[in-house]
C-alpha positions in Angstrom: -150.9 -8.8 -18.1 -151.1 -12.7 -17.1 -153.3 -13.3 -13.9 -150.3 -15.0 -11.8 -148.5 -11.8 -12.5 -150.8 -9.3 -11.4 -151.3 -11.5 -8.2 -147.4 -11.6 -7.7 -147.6 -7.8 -8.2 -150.2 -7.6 -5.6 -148.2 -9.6 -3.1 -145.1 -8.0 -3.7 -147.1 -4.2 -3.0 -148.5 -6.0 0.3 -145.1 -7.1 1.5 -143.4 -4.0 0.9 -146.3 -2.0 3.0 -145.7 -4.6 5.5 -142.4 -4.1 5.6 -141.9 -0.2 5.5 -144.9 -0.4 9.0 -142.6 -1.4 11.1 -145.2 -3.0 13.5 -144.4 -6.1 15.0 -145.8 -8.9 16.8 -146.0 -8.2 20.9 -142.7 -8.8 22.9 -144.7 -11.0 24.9 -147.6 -13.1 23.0 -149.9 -15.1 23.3 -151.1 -17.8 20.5 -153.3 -20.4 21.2 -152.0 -23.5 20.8 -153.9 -26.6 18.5 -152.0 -29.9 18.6 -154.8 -31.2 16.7 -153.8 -29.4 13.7 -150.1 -30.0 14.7 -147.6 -32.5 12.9 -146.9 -35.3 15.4 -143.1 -33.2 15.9 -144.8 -29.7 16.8 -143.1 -28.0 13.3 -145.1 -25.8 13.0 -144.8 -24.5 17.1 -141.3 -25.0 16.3 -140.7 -22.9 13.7 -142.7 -20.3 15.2 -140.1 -20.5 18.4 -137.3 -20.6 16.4 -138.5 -17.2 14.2 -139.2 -15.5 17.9 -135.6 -17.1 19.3 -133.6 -15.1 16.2 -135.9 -12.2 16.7 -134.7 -12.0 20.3 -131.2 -12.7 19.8 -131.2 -9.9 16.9 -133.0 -7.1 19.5 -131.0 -8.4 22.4 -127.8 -8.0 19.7 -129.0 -3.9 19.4 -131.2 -4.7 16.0 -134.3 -3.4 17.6 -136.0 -2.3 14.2 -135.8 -6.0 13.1 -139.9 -7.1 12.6 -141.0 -10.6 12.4 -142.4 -10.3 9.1 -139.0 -8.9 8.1 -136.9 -11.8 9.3 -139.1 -13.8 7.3 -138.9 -11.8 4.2 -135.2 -12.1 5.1 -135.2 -16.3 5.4 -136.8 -16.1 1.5 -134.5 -14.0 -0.3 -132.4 -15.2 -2.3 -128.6 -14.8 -1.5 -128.5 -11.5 -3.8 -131.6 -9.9 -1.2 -133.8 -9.4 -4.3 -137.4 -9.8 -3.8 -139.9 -10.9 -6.7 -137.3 -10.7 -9.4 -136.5 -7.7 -9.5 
């Protein structure tokens, strides 16, 4: 087995146990905040606001089981909603 494809296989087993947890970021958090390590247009804050807006708008919409990490799997997928090729 090539080395990149064990380490995909890895990922992919990580993900899923992610996944099937369903734990999830607080409701409320707090994350410090670096600007140093910021782009000069926050991007990085902003995306991170935008994921938490869509989470809220999905939980507020009744899709309470929605986790971060799977709206993020979700914004990766291809359009078929395979992961990893298979």
């Amino acid at each position: 087995m090539r080395p990149g494809r064990e380490a995909r296989q890895r990922l992919d087993a990580i993900v899923e146990l992610e996944l099937e947890s369903e734990e999830d970021v607080p409701l409320v958090e707090d994350f410090p905040l670096h600007p140093e390590e910021e782009t000069p247009e926050f991007l990085h804050l902003a995306a991170t606001l935008q994921l938490r807006m869509i989470r809220a708008v999905e939980h507020w919409n009744g899709n309470t089981r929605l986790t971060l990490a799977r709206l993020i799997v979700r914004a990766f997928e291809p359009e078929g909603g395979q992961r990893g090729g298979r």
